[in-house]
SEFIZA-3560 file (N, C-alpha, C; in Angstrom, 3 decimals):
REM SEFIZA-3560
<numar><xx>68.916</xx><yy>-42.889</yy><zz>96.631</zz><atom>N</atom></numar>
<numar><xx>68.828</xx><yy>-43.280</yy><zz>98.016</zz><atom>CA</atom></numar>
<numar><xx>67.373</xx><yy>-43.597</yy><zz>98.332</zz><atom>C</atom></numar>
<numar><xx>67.238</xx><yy>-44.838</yy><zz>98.672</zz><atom>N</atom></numar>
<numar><xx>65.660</xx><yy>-45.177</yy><zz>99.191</zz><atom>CA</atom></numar>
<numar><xx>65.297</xx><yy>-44.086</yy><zz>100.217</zz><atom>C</atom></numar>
<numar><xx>63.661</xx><yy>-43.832</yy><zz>100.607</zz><atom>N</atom></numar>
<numar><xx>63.575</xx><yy>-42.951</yy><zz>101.706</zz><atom>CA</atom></numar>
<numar><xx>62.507</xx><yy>-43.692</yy><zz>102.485</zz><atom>C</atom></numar>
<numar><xx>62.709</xx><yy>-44.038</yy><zz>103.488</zz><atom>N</atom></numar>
<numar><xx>61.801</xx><yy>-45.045</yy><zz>104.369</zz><atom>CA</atom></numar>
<numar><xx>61.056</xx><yy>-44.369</yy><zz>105.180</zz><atom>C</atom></numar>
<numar><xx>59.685</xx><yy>-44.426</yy><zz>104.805</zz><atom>N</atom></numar>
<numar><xx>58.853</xx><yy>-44.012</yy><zz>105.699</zz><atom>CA</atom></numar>
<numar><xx>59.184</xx><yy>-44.270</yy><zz>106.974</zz><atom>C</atom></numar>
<numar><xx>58.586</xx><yy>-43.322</yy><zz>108.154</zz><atom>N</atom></numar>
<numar><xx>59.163</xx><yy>-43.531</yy><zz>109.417</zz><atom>CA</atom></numar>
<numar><xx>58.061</xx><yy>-44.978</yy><zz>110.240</zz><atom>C</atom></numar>
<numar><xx>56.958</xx><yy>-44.777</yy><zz>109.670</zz><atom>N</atom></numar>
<numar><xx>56.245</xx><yy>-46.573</yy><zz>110.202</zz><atom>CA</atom></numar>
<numar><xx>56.658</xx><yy>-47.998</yy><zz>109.558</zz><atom>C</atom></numar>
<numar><xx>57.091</xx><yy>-47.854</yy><zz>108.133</zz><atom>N</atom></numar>
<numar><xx>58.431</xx><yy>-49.120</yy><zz>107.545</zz><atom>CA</atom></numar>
<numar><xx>59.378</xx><yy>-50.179</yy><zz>108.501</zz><atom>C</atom></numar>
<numar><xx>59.937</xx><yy>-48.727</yy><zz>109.163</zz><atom>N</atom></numar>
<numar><xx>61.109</xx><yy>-49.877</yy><zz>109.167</zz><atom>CA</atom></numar>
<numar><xx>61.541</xx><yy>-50.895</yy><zz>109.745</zz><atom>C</atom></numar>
<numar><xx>60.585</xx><yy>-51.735</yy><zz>110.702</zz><atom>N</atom></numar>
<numar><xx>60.107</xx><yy>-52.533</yy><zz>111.476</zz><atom>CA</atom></numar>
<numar><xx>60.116</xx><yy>-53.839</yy><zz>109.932</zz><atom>C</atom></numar>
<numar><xx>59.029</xx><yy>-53.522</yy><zz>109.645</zz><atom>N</atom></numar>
<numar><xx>58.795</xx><yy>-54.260</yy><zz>108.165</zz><atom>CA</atom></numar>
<numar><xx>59.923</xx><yy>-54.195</yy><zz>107.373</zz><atom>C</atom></numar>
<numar><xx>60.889</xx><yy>-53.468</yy><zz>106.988</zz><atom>N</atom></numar>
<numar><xx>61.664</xx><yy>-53.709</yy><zz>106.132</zz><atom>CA</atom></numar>
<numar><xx>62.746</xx><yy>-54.464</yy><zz>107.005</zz><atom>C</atom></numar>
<numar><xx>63.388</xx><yy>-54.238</yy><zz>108.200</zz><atom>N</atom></numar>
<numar><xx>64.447</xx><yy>-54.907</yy><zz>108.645</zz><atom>CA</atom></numar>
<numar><xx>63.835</xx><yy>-56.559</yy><zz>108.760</zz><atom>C</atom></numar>
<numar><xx>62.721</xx><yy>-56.349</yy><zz>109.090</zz><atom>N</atom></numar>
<numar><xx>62.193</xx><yy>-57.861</yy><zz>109.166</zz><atom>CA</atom></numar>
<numar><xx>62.528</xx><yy>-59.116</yy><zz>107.823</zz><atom>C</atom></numar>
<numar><xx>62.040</xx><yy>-57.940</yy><zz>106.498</zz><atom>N</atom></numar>
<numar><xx>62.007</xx><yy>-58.365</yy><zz>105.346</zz><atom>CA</atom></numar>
<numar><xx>63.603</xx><yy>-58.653</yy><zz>105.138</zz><atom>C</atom></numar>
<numar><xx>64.783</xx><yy>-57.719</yy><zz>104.928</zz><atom>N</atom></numar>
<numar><xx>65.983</xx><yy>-58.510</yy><zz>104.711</zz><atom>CA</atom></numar>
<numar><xx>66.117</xx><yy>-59.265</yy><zz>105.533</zz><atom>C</atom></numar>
<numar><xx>66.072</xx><yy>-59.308</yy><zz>107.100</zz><atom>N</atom></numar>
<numar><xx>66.352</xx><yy>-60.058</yy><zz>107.703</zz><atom>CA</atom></numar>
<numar><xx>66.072</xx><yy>-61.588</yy><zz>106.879</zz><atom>C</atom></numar>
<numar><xx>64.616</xx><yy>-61.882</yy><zz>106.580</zz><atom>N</atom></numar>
<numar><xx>63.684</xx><yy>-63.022</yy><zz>105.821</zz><atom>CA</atom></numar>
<numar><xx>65.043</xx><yy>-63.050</yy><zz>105.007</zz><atom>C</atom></numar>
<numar><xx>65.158</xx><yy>-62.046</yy><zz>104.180</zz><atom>N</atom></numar>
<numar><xx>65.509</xx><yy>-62.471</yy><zz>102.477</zz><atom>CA</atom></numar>
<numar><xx>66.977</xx><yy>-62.995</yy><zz>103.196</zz><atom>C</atom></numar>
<numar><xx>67.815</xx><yy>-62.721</yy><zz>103.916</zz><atom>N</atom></numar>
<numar><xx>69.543</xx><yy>-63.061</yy><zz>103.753</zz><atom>CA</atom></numar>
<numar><xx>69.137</xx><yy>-64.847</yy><zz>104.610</zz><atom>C</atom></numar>
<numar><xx>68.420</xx><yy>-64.467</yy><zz>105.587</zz><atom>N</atom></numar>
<numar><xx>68.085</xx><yy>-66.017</yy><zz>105.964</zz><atom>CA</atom></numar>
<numar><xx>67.315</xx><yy>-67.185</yy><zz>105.232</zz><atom>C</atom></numar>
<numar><xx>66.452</xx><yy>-66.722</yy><zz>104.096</zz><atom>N</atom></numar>
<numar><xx>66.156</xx><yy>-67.646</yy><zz>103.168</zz><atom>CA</atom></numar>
<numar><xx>66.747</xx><yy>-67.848</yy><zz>101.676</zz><atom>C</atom></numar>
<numar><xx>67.846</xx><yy>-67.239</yy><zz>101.073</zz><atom>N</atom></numar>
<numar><xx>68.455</xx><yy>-66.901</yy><zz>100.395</zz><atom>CA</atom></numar>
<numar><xx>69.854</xx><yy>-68.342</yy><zz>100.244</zz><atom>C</atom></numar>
<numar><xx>69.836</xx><yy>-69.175</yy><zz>99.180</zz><atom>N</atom></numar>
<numar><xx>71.205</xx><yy>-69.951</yy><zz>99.424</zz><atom>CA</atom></numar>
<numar><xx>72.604</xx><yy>-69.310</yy><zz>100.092</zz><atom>C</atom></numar>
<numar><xx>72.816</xx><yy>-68.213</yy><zz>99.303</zz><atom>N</atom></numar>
<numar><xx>74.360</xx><yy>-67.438</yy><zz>99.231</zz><atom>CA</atom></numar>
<numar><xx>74.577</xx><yy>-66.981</yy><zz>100.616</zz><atom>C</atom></numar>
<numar><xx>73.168</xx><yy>-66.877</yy><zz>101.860</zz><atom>N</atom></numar>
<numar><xx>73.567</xx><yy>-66.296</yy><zz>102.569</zz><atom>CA</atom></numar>
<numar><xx>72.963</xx><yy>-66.799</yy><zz>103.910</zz><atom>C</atom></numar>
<numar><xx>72.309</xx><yy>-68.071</yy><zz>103.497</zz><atom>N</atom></numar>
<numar><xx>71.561</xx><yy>-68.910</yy><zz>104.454</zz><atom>CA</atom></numar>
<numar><xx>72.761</xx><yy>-69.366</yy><zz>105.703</zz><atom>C</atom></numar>
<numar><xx>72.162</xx><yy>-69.163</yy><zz>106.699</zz><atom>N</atom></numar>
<numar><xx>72.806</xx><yy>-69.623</yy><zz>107.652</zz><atom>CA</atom></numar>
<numar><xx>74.028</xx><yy>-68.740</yy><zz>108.259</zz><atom>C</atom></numar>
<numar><xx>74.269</xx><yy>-67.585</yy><zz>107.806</zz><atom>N</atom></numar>
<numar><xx>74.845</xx><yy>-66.332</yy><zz>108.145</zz><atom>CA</atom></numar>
<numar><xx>74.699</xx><yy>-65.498</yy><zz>109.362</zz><atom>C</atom></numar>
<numar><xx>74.352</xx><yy>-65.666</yy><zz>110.755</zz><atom>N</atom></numar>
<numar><xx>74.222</xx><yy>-64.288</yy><zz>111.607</zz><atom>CA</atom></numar>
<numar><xx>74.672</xx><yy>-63.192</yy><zz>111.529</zz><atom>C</atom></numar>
<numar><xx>73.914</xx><yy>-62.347</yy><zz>110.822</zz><atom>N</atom></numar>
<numar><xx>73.947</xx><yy>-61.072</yy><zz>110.339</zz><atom>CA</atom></numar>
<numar><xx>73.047</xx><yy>-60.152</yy><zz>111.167</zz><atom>C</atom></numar>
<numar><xx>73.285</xx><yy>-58.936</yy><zz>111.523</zz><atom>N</atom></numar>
<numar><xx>72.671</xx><yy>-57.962</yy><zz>112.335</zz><atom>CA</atom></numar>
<numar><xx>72.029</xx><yy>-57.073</yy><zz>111.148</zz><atom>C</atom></numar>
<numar><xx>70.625</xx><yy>-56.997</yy><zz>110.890</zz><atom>N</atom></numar>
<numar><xx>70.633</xx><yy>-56.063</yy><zz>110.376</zz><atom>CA</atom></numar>
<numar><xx>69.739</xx><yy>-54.689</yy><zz>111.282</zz><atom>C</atom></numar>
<numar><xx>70.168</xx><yy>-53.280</yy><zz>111.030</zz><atom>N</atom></numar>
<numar><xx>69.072</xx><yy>-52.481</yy><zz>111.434</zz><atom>CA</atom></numar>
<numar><xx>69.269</xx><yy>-50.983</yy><zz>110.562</zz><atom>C</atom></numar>
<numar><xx>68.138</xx><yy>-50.187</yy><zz>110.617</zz><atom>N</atom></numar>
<numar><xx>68.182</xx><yy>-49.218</yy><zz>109.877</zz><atom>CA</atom></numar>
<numar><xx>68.881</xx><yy>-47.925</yy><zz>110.811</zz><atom>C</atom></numar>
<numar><xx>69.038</xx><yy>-46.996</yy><zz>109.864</zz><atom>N</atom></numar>
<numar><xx>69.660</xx><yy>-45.927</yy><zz>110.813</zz><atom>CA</atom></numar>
<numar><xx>69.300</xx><yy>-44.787</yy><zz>109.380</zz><atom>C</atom></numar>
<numar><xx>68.504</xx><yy>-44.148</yy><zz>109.964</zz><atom>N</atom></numar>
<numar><xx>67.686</xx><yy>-42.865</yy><zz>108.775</zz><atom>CA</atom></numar>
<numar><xx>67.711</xx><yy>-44.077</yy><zz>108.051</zz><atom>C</atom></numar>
<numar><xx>68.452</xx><yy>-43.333</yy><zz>106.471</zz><atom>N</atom></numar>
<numar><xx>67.646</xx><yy>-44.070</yy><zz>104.944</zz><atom>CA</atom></numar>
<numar><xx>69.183</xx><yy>-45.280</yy><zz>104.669</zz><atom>C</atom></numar>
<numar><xx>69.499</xx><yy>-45.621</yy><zz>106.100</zz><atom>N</atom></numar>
<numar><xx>70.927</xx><yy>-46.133</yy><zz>105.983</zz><atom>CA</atom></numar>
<numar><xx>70.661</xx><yy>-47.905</yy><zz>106.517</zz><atom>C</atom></numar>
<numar><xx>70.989</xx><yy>-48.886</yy><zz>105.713</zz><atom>N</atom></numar>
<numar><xx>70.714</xx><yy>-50.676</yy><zz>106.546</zz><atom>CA</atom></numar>
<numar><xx>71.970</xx><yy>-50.669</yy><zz>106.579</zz><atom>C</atom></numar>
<numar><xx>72.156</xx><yy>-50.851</yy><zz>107.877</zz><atom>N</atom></numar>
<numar><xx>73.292</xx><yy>-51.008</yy><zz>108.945</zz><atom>CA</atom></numar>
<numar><xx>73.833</xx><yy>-53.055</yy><zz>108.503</zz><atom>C</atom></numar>
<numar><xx>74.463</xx><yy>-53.035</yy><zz>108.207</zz><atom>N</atom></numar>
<numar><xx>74.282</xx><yy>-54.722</yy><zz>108.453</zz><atom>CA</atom></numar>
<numar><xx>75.769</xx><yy>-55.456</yy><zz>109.402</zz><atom>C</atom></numar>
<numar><xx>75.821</xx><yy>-55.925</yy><zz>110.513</zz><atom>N</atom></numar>
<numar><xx>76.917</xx><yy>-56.033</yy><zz>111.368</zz><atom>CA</atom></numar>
<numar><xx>76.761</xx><yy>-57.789</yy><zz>111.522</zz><atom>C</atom></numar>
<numar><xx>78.004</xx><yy>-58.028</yy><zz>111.902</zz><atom>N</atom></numar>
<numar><xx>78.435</xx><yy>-59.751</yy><zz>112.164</zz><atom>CA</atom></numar>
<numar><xx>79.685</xx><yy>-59.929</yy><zz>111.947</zz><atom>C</atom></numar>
<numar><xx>80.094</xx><yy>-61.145</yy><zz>111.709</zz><atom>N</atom></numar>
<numar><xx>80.862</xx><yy>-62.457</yy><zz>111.302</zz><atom>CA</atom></numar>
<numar><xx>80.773</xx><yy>-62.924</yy><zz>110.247</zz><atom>C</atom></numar>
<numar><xx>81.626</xx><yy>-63.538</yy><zz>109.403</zz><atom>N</atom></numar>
<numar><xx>81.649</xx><yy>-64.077</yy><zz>108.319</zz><atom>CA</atom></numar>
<numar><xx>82.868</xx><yy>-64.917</yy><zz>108.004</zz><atom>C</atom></numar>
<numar><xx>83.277</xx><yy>-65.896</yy><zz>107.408</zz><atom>N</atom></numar>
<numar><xx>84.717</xx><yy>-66.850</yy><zz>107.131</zz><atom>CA</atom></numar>
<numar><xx>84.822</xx><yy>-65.979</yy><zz>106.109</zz><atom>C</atom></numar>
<numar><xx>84.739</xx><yy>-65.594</yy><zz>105.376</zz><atom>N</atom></numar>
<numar><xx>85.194</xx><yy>-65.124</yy><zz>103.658</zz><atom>CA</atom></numar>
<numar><xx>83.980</xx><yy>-64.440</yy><zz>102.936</zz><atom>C</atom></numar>
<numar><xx>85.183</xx><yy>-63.196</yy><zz>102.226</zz><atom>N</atom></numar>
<numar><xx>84.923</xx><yy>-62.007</yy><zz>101.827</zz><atom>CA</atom></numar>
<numar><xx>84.149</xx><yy>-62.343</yy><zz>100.903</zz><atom>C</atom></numar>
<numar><xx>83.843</xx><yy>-63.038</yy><zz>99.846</zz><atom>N</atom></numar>
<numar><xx>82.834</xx><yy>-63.914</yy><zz>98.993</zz><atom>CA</atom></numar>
<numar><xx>81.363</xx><yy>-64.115</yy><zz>100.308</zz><atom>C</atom></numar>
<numar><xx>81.569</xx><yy>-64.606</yy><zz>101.294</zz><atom>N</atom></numar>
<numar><xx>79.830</xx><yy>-64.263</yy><zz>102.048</zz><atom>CA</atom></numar>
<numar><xx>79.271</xx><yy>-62.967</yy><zz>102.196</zz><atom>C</atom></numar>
<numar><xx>80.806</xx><yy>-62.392</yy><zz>102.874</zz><atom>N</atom></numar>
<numar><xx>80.357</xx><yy>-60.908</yy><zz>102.638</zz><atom>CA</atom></numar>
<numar><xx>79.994</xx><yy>-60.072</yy><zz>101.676</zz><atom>C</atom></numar>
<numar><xx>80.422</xx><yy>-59.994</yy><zz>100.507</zz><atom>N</atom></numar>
<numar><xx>79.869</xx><yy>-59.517</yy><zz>98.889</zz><atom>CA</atom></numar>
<numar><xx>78.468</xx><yy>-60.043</yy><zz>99.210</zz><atom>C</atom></numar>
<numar><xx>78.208</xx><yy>-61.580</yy><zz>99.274</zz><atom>N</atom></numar>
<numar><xx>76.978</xx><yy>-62.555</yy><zz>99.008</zz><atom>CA</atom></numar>
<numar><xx>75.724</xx><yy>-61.361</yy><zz>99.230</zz><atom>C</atom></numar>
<numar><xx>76.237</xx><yy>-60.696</yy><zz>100.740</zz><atom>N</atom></numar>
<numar><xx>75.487</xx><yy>-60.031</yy><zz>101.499</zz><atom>CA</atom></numar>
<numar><xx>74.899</xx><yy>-58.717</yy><zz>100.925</zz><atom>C</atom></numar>
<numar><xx>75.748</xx><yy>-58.109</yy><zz>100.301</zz><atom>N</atom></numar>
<numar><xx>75.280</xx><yy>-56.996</yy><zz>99.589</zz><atom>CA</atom></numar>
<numar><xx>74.851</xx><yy>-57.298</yy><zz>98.538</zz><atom>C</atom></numar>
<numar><xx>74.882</xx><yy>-58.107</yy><zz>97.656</zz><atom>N</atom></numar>
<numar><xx>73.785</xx><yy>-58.704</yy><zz>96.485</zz><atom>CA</atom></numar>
<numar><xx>72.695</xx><yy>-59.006</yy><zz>96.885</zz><atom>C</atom></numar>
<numar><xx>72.280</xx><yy>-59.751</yy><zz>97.910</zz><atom>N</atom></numar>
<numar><xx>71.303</xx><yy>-60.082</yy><zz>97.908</zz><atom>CA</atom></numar>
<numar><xx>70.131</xx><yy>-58.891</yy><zz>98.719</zz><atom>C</atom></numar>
<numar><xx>70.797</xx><yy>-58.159</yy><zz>99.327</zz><atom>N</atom></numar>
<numar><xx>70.432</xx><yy>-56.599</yy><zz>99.990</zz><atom>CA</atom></numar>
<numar><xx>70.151</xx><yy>-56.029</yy><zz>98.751</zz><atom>C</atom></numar>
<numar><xx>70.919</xx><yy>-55.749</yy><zz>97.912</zz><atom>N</atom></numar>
<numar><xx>70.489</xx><yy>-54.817</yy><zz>96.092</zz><atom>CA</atom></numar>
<numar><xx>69.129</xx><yy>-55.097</yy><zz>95.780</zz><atom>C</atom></numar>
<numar><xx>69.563</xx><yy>-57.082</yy><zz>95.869</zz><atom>N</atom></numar>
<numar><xx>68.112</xx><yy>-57.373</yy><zz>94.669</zz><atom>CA</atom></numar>
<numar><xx>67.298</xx><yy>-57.442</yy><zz>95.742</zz><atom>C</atom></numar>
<numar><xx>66.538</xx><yy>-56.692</yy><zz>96.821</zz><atom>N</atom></numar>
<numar><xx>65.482</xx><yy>-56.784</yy><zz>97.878</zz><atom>CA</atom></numar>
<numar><xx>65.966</xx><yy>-55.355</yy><zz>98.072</zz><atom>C</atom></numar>
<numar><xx>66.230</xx><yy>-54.105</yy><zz>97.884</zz><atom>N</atom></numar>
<numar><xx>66.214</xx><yy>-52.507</yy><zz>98.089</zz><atom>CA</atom></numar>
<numar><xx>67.772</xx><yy>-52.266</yy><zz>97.377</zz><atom>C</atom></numar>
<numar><xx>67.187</xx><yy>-52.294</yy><zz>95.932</zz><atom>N</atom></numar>
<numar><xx>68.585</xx><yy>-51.949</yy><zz>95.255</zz><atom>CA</atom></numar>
<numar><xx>68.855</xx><yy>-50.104</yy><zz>95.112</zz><atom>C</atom></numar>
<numar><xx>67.961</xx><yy>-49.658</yy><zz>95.861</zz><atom>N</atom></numar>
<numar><xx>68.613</xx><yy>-47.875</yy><zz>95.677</zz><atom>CA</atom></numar>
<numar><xx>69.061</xx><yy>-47.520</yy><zz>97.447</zz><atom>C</atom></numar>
<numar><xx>69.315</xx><yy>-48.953</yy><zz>98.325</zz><atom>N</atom></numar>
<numar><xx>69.246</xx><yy>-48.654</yy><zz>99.664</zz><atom>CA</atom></numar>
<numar><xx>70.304</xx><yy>-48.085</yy><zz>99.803</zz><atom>C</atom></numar>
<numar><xx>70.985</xx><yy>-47.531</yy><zz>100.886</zz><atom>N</atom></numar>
<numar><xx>72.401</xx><yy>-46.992</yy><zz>101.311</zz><atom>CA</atom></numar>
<numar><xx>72.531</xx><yy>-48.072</yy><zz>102.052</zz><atom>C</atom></numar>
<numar><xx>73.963</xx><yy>-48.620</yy><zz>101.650</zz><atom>N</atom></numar>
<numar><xx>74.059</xx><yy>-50.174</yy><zz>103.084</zz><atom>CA</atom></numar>
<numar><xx>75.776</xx><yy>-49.595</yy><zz>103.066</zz><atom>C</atom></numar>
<numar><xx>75.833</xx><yy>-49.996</yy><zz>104.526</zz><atom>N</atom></numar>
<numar><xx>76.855</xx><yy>-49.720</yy><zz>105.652</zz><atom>CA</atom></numar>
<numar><xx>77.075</xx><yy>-51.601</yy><zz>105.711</zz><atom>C</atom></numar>
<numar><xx>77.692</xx><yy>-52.089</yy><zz>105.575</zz><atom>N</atom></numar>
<numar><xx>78.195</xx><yy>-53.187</yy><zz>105.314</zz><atom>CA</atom></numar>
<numar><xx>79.533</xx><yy>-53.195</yy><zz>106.965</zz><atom>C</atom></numar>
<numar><xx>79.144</xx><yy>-53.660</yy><zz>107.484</zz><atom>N</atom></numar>
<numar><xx>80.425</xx><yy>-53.612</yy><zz>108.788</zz><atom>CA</atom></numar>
<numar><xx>80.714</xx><yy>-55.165</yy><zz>109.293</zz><atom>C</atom></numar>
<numar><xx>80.341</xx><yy>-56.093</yy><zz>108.618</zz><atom>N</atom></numar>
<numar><xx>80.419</xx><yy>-57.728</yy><zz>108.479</zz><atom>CA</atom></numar>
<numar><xx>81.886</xx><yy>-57.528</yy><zz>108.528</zz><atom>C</atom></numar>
<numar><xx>82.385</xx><yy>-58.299</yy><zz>109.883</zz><atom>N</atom></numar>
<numar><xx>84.567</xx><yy>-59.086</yy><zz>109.213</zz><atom>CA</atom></numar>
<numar><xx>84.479</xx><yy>-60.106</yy><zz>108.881</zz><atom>C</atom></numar>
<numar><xx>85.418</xx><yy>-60.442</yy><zz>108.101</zz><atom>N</atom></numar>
<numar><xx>85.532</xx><yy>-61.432</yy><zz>108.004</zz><atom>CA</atom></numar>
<numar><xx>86.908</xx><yy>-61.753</yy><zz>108.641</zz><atom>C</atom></numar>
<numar><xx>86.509</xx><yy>-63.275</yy><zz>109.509</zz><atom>N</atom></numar>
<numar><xx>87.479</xx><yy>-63.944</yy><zz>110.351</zz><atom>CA</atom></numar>
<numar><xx>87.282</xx><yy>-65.869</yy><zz>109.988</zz><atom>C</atom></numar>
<numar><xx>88.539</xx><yy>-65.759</yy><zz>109.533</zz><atom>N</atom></numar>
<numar><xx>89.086</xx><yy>-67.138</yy><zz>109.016</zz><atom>CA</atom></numar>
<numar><xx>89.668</xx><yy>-68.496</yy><zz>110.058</zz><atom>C</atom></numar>
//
């Protein structure tokens, strides 16, 4: 489990925020992200469960020991 300093996490939500919005798999996605303790909250919309996966890959490779709460639906 990552442990985020308590002055971080400003900087880190910023940073996935960056990475899922500059990222192909996940460009153009409105995604909520925010932290909660050592937990990235990530909330939205999505067409298909393939964007949503997209989302947690690309969260791994940018804090691959994070705890992610994944709460994205997908609606078709």
């Amino acid at each position: 489990m990552i442990r985020v300093p308590s002055e971080f996490p400003r900087y880190i939500v910023t940073h996935l925020r960056r990475a899922l919005a500059e990222d192909p798999r996940t460009r153009g996605l409105a995604i909520g992200v925010t932290l909660h303790g050592p937990c990235v909250h990530l909330s939205g919309r999505v067409t298909s469960q393939e964007c949503r996966h997209a989302l947690n890959i690309v969260l791994r490779e940018h804090l691959p020991s994070a705890v992610v709460r994944n709460d994205v639906r997908v609606e078709r």
